[in-house]
C-alpha positions as a Markdown table, in Angstrom:
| # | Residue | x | y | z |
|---|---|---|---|---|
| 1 | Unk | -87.0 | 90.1 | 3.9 |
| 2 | Unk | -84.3 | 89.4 | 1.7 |
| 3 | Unk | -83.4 | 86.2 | 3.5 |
| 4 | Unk | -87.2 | 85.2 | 3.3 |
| 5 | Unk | -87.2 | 85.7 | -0.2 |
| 6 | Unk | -84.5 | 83.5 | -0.7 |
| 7 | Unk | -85.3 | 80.6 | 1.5 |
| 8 | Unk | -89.1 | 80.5 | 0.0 |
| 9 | Unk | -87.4 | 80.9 | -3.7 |
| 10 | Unk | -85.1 | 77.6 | -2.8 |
| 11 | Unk | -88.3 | 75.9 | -1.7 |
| 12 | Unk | -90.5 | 76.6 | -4.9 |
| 13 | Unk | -87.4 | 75.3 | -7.1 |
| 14 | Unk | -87.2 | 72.3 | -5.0 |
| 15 | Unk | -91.3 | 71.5 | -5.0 |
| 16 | Unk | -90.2 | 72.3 | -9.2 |
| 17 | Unk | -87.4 | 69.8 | -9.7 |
| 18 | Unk | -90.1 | 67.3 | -7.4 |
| 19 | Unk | -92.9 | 67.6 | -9.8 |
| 20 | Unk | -90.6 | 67.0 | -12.5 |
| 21 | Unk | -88.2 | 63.9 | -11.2 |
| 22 | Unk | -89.3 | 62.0 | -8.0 |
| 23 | Unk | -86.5 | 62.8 | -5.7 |
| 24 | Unk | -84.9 | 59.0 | -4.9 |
| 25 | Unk | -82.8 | 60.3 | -1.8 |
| 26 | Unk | -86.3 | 61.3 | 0.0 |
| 27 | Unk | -87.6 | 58.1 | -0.3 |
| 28 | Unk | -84.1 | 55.8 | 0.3 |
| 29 | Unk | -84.3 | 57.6 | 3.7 |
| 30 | Unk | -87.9 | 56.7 | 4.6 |
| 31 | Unk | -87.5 | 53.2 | 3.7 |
| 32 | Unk | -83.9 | 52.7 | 5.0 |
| 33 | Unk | -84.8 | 52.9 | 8.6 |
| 34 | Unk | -85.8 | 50.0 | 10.7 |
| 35 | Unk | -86.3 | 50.5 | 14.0 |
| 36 | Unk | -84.6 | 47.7 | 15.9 |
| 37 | Unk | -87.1 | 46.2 | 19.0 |
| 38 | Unk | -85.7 | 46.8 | 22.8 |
| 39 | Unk | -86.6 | 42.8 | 22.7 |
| 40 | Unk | -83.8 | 42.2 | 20.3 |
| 41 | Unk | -81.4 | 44.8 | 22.1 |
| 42 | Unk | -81.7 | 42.6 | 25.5 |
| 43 | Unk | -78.8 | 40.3 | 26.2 |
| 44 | Unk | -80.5 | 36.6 | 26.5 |
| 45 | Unk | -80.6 | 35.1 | 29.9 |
| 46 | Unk | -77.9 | 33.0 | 29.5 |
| 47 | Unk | -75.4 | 36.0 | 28.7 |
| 48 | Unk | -76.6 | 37.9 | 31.7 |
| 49 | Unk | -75.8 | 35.2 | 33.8 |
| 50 | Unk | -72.6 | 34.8 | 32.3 |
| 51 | Unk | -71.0 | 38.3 | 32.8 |
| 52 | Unk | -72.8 | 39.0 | 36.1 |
| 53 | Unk | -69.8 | 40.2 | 38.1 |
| 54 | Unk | -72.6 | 40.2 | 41.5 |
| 55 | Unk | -72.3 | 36.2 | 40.6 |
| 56 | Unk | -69.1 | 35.6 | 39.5 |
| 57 | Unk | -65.6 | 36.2 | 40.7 |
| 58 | Unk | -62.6 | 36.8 | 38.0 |
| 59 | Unk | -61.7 | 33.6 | 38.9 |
| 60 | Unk | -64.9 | 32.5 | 36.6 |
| 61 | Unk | -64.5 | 35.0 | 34.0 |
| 62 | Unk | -61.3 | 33.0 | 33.9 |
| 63 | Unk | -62.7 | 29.5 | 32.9 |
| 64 | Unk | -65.5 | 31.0 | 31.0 |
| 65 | Unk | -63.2 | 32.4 | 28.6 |
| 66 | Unk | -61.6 | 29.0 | 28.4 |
| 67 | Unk | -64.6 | 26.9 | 28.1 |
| 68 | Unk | -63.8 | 25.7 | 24.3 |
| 69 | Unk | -61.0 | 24.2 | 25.8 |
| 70 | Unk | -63.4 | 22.1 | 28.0 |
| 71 | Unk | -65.3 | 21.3 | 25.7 |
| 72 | Unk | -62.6 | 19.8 | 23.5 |
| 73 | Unk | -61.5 | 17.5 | 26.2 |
| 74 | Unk | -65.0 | 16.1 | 26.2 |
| 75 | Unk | -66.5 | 17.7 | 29.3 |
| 76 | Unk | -70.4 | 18.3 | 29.0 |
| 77 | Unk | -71.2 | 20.1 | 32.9 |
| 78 | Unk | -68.6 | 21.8 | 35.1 |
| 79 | Unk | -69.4 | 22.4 | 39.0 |
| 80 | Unk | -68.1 | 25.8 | 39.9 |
| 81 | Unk | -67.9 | 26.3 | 43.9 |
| 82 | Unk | -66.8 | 29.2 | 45.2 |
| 83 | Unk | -62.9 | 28.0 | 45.6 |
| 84 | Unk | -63.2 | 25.6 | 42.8 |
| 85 | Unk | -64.3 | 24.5 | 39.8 |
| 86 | Unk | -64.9 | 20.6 | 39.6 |
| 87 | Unk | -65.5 | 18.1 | 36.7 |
| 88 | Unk | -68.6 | 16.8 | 36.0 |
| 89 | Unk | -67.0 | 14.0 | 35.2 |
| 90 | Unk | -67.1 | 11.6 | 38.1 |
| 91 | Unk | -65.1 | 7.8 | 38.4 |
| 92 | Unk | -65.4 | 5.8 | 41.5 |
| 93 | Unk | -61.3 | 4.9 | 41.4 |
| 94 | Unk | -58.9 | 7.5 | 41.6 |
| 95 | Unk | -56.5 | 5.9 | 39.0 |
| 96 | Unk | -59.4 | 6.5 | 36.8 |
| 97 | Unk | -59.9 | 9.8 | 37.3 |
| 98 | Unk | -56.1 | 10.7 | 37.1 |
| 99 | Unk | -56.7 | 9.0 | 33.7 |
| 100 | Unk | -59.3 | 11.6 | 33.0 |
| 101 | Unk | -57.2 | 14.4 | 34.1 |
| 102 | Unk | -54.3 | 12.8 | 31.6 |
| 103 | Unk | -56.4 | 13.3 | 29.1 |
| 104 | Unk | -58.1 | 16.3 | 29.5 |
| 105 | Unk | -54.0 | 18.0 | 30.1 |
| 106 | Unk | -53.4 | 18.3 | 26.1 |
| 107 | Unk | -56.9 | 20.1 | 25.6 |
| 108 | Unk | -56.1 | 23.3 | 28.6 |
| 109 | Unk | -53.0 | 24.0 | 26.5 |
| 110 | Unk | -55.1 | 24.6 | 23.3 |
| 111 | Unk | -54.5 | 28.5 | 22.1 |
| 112 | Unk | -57.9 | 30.1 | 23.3 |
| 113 | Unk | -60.8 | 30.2 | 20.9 |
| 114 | Unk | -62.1 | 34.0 | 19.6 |
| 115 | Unk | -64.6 | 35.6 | 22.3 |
| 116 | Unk | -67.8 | 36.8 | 21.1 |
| 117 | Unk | -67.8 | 40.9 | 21.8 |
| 118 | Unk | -70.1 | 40.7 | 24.3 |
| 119 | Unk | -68.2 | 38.6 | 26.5 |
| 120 | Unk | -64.7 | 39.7 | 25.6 |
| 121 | Unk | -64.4 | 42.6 | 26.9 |
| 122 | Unk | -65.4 | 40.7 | 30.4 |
| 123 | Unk | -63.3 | 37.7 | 29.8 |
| 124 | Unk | -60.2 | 38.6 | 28.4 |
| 125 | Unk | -57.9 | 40.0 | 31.2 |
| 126 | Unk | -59.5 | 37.4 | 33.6 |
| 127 | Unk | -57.8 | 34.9 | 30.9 |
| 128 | Unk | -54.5 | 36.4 | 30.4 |
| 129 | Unk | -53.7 | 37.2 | 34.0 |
| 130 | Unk | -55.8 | 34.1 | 36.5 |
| 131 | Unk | -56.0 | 31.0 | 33.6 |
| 132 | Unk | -52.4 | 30.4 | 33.9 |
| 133 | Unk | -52.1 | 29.7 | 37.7 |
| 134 | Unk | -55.2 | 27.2 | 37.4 |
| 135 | Unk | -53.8 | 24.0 | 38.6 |
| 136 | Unk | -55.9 | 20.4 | 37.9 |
| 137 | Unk | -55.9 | 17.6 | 40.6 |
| 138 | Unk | -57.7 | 14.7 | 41.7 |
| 139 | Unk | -59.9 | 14.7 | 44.6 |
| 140 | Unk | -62.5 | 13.0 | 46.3 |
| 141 | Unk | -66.4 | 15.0 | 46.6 |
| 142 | Unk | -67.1 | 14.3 | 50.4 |
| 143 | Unk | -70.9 | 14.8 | 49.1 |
| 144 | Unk | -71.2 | 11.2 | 46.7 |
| 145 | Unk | -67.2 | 10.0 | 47.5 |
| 146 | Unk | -66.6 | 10.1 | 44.2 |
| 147 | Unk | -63.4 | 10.9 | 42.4 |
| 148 | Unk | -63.5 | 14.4 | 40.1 |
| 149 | Unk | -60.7 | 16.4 | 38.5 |
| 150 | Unk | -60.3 | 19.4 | 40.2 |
| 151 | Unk | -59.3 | 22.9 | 39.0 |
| 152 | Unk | -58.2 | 26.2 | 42.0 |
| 153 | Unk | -55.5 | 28.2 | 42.4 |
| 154 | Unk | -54.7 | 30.0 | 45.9 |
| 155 | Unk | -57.5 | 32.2 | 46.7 |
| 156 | Unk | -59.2 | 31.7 | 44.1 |
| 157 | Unk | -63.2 | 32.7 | 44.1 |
| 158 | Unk | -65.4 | 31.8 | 41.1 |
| 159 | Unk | -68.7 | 31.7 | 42.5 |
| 160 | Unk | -69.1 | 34.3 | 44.8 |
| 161 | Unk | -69.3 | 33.5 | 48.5 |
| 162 | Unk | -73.2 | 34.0 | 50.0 |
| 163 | Unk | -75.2 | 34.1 | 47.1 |
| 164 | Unk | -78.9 | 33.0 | 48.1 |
| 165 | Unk | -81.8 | 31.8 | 45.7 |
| 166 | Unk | -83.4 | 34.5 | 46.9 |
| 167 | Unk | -80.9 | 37.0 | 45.3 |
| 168 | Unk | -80.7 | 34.6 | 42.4 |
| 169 | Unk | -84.4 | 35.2 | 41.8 |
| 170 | Unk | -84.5 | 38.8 | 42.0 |
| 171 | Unk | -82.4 | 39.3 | 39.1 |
| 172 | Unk | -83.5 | 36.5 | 36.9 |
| 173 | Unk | -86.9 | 35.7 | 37.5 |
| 174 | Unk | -88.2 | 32.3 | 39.0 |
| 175 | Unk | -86.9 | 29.0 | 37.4 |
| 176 | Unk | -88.0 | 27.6 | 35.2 |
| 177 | Unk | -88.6 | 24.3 | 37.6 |
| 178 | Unk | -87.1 | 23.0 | 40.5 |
| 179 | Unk | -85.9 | 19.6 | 41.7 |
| 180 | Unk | -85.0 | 17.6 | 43.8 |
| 181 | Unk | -81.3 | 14.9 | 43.9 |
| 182 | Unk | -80.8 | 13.0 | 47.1 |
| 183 | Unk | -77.2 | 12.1 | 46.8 |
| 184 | Unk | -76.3 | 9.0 | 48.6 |
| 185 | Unk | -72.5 | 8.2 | 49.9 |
| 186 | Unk | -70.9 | 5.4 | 51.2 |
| 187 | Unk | -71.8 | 4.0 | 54.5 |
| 188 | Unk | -74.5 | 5.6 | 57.2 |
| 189 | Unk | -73.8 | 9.2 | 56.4 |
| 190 | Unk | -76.5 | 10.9 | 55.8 |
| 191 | Unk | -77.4 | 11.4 | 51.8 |
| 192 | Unk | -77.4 | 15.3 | 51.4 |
| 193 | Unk | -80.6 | 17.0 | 49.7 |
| 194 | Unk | -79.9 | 19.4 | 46.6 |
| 195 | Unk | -82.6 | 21.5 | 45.0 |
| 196 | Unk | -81.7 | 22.2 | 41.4 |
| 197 | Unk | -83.2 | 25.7 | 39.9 |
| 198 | Unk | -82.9 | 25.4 | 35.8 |
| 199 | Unk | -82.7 | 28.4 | 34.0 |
| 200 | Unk | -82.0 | 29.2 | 29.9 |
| 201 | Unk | -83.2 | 25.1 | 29.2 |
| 202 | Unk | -80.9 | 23.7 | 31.8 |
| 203 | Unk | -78.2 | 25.2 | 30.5 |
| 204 | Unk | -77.8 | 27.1 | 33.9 |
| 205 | Unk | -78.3 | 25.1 | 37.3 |
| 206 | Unk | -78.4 | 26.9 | 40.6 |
| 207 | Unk | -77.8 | 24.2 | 43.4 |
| 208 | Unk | -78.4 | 24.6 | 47.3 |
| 209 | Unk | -77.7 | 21.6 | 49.9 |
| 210 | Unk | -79.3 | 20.5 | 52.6 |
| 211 | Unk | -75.2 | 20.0 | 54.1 |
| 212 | Unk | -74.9 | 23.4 | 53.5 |
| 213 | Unk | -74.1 | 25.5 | 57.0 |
| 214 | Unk | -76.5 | 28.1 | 55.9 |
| 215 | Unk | -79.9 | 27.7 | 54.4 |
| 216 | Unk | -80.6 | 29.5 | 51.2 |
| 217 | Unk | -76.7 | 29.8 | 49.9 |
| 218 | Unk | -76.5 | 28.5 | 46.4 |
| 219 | Unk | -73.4 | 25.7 | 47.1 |
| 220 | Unk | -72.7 | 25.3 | 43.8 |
| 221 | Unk | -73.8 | 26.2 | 39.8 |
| 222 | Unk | -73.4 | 23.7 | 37.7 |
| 223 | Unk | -73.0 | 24.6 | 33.5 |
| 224 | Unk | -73.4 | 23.1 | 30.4 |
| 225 | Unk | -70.5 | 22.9 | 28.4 |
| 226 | Unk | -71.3 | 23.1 | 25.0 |
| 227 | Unk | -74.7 | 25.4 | 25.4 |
| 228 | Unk | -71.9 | 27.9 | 27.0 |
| 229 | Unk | -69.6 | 27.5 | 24.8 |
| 230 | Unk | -71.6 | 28.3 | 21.6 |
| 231 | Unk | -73.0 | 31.4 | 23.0 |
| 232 | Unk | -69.9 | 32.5 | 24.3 |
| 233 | Unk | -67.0 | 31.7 | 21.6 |
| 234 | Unk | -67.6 | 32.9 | 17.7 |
| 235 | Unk | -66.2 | 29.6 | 16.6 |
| 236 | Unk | -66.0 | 26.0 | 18.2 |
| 237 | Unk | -64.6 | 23.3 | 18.3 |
């Protein structure tokens, strides 16, 4: 009883000192808090594609943590294969494209720009441990013959091998269009077929071909420089 006493005395003096002074910490606490929508919790497309380790070997991680460094060297699409990662970029001469690669040397040195925390703490040991055994050469595509820098490193996998549209759409939803490329190269072979998928504006382009041994593998995903590299980095260049 003596407890009851108390706690309903404490109660009356705090309805008093209520009716006398409005009691500012009741209402600061009311008004302070803002629920935060699950839409604005949810990573964007763009960022789910970008750290899905079902998609993308360590190998990826790698260059995706290096992208400003692309960017600086004036590169607006990269073509990332499963054993390589090729310039979008393309010359029809090879001296040309060894010019490219000349220039583009300088920029892959550049210290690497601040990761984003979202993506740094799936970037940053791909960096520091694969990035450094990356090594850039000319080649010719077989697909349009032409001339591309070039970047691997011995066993490297940055797409990962037998990913299918059909996987693709399960965990992203459909495209938001499809179309079609018929790539011609020299002479009577015959051009090769792509189907693009777009997703997040373009920014993202899943790419199967006809020439590829097994219908439904995405061959290659091709990405947008600069729309990666300003949701990935929290400065650019």
């Amino acid at each position: 009883m003596r407890v009851v006493g108390a706690t309903m005395g404490l109660l009356s003096a705090v309805l008093l000192l209520g009716a006398l002074a409005p009691l500012p910490w009741v209402s600061f606490g009311i008004s302070s808090v803002t629920p935060i929508s699950a839409e604005a919790q949810q990573p964007s497309l763009s960022e789910r594609v970008l750290t899905d380790r079902r998609l993308w070997g360590e190998d990826a991680f790698a260059v995706f943590g290096t992208l400003a460094r692309w960017r600086t060297a004036g590169e607006t699409h990269i073509l990332l294969y499963p054993d390589r990662v090729v310039s979008g970029s393309k010359s029809d001469k090879p001296d040309a494209a060894r010019q490219r690669l000349s220039q583009l040397a300088p920029a892959m040195q550049r210290p690497v720009a601040t990761l984003r925390p979202p993506f740094a703490a799936t970037y940053a040991s791909a960096v520091t441990a694969r990035a450094p055994a990356f090594r850039a050469d000319v080649q010719r595509l077989p697909e349009d013959e032409s001339y591309r820098v070039v970047w691997s490193r011995p066993d490297a996998q940055f797409l990962r091998r037998g990913v299918t549209t059909r996987s693709v759409i399960e965990a992203y939803g459909k495209p938001e269009r499809t179309t079609t490329e018929v790539v011609h190269g020299q002479g009577e072979r015959r051009p090769a077929v792509l189907s693009l998928h777009h997703y997040a504006n373009g920014a993202v382009v899943f790419v199967e071909s006809d020439l590829a041994p097994t219908p439904g593998v995405v061959d290659r995903v091709v990405l947008d420089v600069s729309a990666a590299t300003a949701l990935i980095f929290a400065t650019t260049p």
